[in-house]
PDB file as gemmi writes it, atoms N, CA and C in Angstrom:
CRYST1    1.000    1.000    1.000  90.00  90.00  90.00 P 1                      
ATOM      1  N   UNK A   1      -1.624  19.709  12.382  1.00  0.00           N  
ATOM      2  CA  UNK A   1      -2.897  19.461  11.782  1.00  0.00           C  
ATOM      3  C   UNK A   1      -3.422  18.076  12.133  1.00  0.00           C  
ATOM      4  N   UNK A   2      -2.326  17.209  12.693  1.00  0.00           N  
ATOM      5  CA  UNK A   2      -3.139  15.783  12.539  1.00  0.00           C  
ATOM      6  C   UNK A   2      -3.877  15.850  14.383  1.00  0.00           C  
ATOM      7  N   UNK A   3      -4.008  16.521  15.047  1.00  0.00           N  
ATOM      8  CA  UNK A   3      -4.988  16.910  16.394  1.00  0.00           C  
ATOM      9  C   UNK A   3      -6.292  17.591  15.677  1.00  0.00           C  
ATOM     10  N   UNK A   4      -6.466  18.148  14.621  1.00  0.00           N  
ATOM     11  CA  UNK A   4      -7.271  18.643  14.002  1.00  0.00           C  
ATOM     12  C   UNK A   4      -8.679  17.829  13.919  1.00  0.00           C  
ATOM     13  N   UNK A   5      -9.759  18.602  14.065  1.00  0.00           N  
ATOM     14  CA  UNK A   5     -11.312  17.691  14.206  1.00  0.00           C  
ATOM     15  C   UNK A   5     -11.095  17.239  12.768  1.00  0.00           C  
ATOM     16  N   UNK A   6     -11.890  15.662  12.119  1.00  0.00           N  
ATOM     17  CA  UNK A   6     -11.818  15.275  11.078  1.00  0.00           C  
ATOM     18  C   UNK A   6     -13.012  16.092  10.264  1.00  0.00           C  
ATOM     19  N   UNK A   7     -14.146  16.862  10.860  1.00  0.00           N  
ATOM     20  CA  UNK A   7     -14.854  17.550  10.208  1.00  0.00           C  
ATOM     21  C   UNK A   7     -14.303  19.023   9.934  1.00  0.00           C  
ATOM     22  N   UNK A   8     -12.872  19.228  10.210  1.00  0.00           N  
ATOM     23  CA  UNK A   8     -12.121  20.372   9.598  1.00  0.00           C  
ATOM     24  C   UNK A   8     -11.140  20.294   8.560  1.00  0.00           C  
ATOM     25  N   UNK A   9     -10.607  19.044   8.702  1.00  0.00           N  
ATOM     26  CA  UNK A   9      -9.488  18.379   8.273  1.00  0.00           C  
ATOM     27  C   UNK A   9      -9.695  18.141   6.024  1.00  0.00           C  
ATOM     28  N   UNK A  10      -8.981  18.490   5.334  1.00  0.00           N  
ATOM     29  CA  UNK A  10      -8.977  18.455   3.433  1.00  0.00           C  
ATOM     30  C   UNK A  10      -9.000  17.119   3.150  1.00  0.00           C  
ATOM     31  N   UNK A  11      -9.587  16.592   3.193  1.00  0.00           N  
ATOM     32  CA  UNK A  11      -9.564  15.368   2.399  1.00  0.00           C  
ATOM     33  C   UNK A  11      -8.131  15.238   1.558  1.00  0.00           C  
ATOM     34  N   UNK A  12      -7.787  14.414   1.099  1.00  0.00           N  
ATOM     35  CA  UNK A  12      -6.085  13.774   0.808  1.00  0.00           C  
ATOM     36  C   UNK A  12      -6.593  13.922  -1.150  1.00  0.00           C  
ATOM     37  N   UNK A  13      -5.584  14.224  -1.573  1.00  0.00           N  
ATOM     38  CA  UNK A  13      -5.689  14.295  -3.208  1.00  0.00           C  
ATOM     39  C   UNK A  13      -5.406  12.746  -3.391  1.00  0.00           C  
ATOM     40  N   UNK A  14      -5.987  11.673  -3.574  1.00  0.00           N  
ATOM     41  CA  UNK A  14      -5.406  10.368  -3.806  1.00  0.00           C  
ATOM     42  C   UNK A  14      -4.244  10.214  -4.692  1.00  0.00           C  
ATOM     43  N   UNK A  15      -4.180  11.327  -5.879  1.00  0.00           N  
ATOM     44  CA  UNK A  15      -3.077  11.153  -6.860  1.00  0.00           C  
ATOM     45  C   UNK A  15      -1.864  11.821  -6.290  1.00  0.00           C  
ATOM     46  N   UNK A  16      -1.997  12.562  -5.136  1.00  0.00           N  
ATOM     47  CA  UNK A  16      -0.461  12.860  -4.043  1.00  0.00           C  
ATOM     48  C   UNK A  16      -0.074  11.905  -3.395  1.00  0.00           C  
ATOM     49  N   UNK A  17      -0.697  10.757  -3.692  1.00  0.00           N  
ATOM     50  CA  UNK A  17      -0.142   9.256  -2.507  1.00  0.00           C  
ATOM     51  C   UNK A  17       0.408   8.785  -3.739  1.00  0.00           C  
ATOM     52  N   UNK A  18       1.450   7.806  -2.793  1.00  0.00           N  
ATOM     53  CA  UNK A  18       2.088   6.605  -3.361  1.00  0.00           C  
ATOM     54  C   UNK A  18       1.932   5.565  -2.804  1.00  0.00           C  
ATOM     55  N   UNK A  19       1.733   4.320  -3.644  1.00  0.00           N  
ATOM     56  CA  UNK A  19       1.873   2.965  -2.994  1.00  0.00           C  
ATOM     57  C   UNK A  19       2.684   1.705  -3.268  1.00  0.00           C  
ATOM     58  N   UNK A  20       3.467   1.471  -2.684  1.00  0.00           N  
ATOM     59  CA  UNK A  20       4.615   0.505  -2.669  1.00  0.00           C  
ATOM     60  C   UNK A  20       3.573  -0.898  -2.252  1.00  0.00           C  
ATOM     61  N   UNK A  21       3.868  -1.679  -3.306  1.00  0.00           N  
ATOM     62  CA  UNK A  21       3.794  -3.370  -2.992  1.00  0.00           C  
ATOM     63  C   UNK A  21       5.048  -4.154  -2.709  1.00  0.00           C  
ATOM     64  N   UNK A  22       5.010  -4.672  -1.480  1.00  0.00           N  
ATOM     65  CA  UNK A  22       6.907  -5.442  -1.234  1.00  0.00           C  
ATOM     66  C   UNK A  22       5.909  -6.586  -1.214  1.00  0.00           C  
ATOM     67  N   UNK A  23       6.752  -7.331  -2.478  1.00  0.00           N  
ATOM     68  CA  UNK A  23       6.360  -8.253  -2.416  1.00  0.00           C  
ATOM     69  C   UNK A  23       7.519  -9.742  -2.965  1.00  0.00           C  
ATOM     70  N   UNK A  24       6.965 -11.098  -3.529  1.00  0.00           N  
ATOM     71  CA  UNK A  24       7.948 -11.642  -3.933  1.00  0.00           C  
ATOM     72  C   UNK A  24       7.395 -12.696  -5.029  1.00  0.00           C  
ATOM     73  N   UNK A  25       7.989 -12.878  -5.933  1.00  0.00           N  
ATOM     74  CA  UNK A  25       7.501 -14.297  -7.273  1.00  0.00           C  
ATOM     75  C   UNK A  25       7.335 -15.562  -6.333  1.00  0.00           C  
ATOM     76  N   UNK A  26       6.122 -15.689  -7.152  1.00  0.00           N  
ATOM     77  CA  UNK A  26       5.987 -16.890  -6.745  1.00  0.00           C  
ATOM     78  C   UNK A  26       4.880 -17.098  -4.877  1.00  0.00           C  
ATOM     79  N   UNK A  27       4.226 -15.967  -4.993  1.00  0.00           N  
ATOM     80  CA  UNK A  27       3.342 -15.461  -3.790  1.00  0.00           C  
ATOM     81  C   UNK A  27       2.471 -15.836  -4.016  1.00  0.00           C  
ATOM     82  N   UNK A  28       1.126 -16.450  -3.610  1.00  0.00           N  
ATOM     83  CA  UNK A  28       0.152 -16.047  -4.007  1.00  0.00           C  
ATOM     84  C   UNK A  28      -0.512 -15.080  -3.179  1.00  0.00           C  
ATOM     85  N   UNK A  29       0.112 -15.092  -2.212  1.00  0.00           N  
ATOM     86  CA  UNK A  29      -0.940 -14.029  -1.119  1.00  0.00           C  
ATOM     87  C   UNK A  29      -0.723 -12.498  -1.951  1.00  0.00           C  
ATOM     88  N   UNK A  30       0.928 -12.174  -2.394  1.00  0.00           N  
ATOM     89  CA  UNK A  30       1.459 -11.218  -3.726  1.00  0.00           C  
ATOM     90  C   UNK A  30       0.493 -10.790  -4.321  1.00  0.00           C  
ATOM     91  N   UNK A  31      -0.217 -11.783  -4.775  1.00  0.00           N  
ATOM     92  CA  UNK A  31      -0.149 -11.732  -6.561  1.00  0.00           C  
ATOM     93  C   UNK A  31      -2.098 -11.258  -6.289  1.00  0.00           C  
ATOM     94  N   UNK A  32      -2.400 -11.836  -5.090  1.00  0.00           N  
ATOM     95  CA  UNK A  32      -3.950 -11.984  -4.323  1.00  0.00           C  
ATOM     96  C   UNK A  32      -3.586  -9.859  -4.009  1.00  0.00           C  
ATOM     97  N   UNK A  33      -2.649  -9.632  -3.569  1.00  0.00           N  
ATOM     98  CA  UNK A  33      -2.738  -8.005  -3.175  1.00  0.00           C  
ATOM     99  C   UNK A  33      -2.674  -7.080  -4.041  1.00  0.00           C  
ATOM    100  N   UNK A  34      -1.979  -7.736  -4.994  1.00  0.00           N  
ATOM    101  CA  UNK A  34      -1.539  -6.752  -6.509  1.00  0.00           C  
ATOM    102  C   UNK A  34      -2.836  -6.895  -6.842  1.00  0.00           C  
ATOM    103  N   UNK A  35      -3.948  -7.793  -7.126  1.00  0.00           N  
ATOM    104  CA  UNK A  35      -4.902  -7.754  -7.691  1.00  0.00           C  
ATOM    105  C   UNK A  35      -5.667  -6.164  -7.130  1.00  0.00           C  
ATOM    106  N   UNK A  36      -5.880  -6.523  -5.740  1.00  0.00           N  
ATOM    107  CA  UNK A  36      -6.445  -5.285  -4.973  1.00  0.00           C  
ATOM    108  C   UNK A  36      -5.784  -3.784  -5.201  1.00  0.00           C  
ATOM    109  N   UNK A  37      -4.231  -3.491  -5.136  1.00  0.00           N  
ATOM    110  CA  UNK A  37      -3.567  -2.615  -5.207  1.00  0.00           C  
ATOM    111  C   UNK A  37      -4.044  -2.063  -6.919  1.00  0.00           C  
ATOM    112  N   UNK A  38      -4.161  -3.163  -7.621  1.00  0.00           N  
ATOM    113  CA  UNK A  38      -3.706  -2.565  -9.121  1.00  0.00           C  
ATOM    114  C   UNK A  38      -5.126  -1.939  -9.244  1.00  0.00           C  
ATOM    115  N   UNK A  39      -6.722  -2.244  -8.655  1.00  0.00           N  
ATOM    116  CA  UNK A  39      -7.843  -2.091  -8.645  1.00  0.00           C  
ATOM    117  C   UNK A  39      -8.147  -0.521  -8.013  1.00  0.00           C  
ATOM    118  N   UNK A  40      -7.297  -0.561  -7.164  1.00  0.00           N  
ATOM    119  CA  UNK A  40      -7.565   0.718  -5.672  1.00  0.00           C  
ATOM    120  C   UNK A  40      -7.076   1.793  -6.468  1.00  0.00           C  
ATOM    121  N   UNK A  41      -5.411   1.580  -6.408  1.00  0.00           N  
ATOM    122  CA  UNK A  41      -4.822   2.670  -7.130  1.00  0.00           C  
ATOM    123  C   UNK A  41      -5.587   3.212  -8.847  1.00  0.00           C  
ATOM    124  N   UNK A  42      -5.753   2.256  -9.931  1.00  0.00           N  
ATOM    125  CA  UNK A  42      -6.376   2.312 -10.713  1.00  0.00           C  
ATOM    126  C   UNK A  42      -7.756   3.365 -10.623  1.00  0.00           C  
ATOM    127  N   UNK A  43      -8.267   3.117 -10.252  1.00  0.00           N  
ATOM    128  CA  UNK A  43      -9.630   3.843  -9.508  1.00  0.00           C  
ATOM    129  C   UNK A  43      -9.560   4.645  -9.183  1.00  0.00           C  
ATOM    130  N   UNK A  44      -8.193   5.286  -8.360  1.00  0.00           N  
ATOM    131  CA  UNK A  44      -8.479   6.555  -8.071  1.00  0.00           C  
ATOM    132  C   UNK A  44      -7.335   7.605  -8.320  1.00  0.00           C  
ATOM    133  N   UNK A  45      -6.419   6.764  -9.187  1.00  0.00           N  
ATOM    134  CA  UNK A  45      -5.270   7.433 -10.132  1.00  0.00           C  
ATOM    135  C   UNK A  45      -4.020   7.700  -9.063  1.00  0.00           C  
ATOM    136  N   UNK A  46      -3.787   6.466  -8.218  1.00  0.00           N  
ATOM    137  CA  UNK A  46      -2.620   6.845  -7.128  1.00  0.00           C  
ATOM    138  C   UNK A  46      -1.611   5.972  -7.995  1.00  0.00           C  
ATOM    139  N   UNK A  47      -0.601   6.579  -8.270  1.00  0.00           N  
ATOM    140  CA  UNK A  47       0.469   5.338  -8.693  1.00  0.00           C  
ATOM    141  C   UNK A  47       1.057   4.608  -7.561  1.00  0.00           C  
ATOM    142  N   UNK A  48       1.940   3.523  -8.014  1.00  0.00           N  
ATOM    143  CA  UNK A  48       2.326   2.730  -7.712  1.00  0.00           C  
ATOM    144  C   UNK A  48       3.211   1.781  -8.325  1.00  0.00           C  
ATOM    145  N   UNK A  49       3.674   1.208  -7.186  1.00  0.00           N  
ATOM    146  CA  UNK A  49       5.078   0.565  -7.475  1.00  0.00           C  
ATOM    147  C   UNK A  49       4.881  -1.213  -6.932  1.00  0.00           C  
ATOM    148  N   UNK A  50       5.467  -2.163  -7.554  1.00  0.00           N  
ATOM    149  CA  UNK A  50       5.709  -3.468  -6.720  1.00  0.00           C  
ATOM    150  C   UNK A  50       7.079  -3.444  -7.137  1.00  0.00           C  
ATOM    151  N   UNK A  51       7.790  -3.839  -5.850  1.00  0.00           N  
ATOM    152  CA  UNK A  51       9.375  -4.082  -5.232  1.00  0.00           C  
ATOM    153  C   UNK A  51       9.380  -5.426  -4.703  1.00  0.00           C  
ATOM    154  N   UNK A  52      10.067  -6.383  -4.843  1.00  0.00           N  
ATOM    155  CA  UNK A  52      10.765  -8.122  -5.121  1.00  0.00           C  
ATOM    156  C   UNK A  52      11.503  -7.408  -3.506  1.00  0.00           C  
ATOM    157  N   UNK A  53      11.534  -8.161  -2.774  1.00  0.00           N  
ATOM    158  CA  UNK A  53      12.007  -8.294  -0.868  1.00  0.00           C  
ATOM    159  C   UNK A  53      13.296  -9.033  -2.032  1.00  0.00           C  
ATOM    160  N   UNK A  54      13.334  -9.930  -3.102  1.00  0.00           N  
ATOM    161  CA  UNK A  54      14.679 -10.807  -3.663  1.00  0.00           C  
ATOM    162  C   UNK A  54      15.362  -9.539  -4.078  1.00  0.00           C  
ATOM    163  N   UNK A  55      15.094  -8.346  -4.086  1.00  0.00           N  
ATOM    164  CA  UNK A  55      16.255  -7.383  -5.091  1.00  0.00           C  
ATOM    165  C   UNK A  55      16.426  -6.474  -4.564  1.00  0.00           C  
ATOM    166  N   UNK A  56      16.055  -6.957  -3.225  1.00  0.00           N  
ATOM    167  CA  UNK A  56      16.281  -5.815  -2.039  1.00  0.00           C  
ATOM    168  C   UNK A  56      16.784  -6.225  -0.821  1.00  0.00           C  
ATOM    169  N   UNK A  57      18.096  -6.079  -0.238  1.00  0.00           N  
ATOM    170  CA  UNK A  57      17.653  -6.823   0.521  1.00  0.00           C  
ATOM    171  C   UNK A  57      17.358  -6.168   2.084  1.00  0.00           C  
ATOM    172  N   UNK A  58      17.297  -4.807   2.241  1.00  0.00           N  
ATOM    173  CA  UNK A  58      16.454  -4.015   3.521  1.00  0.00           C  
ATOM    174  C   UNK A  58      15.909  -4.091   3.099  1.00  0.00           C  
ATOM    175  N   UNK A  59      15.187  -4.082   2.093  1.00  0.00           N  
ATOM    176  CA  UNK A  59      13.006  -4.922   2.174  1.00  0.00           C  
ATOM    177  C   UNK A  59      13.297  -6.152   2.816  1.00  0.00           C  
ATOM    178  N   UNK A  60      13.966  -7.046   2.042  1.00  0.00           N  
ATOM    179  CA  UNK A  60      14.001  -8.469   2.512  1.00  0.00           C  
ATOM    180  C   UNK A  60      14.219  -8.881   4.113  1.00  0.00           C  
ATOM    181  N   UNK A  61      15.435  -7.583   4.485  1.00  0.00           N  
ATOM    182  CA  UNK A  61      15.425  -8.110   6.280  1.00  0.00           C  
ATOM    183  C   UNK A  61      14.722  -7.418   6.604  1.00  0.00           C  
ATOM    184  N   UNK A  62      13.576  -6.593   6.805  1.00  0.00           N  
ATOM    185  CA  UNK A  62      12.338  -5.924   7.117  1.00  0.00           C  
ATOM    186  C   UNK A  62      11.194  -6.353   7.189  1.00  0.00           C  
ATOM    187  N   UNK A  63      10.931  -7.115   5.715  1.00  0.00           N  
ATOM    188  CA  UNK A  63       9.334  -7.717   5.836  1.00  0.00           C  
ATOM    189  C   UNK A  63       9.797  -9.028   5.653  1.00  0.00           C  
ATOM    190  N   UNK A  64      10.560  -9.847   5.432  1.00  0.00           N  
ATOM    191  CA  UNK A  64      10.847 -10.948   4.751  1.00  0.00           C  
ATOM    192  C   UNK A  64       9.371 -11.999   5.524  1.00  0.00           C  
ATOM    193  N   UNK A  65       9.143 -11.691   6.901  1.00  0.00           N  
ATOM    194  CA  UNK A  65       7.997 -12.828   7.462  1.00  0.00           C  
ATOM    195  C   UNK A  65       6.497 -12.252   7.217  1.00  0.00           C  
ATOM    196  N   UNK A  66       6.595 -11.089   6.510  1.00  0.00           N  
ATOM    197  CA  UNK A  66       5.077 -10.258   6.552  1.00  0.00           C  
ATOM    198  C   UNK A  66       4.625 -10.337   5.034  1.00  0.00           C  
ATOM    199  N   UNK A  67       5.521 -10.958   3.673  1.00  0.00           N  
ATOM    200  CA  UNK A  67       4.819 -10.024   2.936  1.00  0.00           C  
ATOM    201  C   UNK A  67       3.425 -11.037   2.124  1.00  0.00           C  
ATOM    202  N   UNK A  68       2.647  -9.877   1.373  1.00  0.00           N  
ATOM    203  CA  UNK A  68       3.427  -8.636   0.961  1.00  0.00           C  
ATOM    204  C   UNK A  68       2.947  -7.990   2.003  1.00  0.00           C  
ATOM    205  N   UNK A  69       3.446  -6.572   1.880  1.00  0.00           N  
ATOM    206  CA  UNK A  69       3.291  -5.285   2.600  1.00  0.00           C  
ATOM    207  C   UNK A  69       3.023  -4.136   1.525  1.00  0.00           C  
ATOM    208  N   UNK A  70       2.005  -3.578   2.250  1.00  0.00           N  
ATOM    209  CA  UNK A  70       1.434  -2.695   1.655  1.00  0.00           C  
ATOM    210  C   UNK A  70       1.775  -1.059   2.369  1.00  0.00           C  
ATOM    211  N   UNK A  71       2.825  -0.698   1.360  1.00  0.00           N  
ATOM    212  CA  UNK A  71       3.067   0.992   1.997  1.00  0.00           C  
ATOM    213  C   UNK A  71       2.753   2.048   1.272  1.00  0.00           C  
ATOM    214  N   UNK A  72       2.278   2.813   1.986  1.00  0.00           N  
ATOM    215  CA  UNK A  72       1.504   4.225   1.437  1.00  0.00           C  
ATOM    216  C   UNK A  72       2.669   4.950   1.823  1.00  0.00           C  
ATOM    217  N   UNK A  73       2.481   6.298   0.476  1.00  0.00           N  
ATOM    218  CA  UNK A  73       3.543   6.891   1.159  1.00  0.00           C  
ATOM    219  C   UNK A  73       4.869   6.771   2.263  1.00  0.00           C  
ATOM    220  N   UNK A  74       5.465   5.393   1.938  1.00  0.00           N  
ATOM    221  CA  UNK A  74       6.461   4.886   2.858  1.00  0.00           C  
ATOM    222  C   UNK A  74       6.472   4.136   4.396  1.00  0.00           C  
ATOM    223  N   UNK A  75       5.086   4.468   4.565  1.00  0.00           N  
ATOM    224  CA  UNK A  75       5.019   3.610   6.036  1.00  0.00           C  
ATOM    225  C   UNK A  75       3.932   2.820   5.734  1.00  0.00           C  
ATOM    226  N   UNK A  76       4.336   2.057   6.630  1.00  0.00           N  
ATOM    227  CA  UNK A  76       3.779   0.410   6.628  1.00  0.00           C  
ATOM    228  C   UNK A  76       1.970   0.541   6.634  1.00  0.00           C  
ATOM    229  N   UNK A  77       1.186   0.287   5.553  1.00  0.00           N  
ATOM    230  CA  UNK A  77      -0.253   0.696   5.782  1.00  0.00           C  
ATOM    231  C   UNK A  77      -0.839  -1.034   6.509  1.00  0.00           C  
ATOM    232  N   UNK A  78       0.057  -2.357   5.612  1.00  0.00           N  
ATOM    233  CA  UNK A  78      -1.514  -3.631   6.152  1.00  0.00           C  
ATOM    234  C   UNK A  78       0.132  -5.071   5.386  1.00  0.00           C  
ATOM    235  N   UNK A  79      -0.083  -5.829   5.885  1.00  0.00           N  
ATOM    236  CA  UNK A  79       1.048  -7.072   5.342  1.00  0.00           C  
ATOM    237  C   UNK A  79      -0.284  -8.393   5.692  1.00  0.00           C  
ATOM    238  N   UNK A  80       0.150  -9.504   4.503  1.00  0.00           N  
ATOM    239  CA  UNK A  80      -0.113 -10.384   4.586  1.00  0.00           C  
ATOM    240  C   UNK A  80      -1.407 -10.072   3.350  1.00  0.00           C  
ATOM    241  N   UNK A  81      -2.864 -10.026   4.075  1.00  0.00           N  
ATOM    242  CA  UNK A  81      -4.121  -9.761   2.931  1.00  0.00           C  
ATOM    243  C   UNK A  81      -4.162  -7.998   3.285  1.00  0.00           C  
ATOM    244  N   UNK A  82      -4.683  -7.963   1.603  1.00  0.00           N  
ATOM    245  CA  UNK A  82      -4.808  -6.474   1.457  1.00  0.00           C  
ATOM    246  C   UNK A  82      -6.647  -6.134   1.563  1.00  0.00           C  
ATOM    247  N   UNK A  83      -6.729  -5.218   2.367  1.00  0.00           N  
ATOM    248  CA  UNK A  83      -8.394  -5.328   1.995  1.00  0.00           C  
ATOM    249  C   UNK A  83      -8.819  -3.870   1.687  1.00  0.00           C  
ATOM    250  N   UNK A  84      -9.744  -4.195   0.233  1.00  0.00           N  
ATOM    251  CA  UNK A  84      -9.598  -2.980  -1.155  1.00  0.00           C  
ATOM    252  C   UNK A  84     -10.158  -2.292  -0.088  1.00  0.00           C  
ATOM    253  N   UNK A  85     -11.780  -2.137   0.740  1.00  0.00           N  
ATOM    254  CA  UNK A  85     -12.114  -0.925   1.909  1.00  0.00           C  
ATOM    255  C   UNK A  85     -11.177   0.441   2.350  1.00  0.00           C  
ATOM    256  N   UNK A  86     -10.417  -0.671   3.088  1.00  0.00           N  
ATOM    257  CA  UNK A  86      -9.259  -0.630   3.870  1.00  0.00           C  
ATOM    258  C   UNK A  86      -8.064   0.707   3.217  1.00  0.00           C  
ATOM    259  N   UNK A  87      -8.093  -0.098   2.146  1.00  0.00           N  
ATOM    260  CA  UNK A  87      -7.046   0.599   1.698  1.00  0.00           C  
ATOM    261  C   UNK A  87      -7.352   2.045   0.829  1.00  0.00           C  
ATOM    262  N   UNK A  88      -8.599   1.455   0.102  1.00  0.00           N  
ATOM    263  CA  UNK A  88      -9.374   3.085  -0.669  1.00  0.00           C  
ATOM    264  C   UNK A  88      -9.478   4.609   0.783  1.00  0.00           C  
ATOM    265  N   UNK A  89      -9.925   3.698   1.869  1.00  0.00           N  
ATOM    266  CA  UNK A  89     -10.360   5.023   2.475  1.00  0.00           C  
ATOM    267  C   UNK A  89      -8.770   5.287   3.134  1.00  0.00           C  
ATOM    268  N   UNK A  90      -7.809   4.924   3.204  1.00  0.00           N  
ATOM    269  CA  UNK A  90      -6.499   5.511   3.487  1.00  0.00           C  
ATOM    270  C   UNK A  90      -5.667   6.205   2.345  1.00  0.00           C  
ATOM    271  N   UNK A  91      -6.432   6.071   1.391  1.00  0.00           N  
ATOM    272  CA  UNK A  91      -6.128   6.560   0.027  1.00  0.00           C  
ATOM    273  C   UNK A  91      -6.745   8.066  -0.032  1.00  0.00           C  
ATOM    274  N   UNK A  92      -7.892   7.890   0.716  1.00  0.00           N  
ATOM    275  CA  UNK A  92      -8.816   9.439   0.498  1.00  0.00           C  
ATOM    276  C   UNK A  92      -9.082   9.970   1.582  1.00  0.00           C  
ATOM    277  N   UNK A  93      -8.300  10.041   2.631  1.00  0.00           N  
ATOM    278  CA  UNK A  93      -8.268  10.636   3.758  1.00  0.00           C  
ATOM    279  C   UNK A  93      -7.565  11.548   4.175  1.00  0.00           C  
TER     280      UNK A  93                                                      
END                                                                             
């Protein structure tokens, strides 16, 4: 389905996504994405999670130079700034 024309293609249930924040205390770029994440998801009823790279530590050797990182459904969607656009229409696609 993903060769599929986008004018054939179901639009995404936003509340079938998940979104992971890897992030860490004491961020502000963090704390600057959670703002966006908690706004996006909020809005369109996707839950979500924020995960500490400190209580993990395959988050930590993974993103440790990127975060936060922003994952949808498990793969890597945007690291560093989150941008709400960005992230709503990967939410409803």
């Amino acid at each position: 389905m993903a060769d599929m024309s986008p004018l054939f293609r179901r639009k995404a249930d936003p509340g079938d996504r998940f979104v992971t924040l890897v992030r860490k205390p004491g961020c502000h770029l963090c704390d600057d994405a959670q703002v966006v994440v908690e706004k996006v998801c909020g809005e369109l009823g996707v839950p979500w999670e924020a995960k500490s790279i400190e209580a993990d530590p395959e988050l930590h050797d993974r993103y440790w130079e990127q975060i936060p990182v922003v994952l949808i459904d498990g793969a890597q969607h945007t690291f560093w700034r989150v941008n709400e656009e960005r992230l709503r229409k990967a939410l409803t696609e």
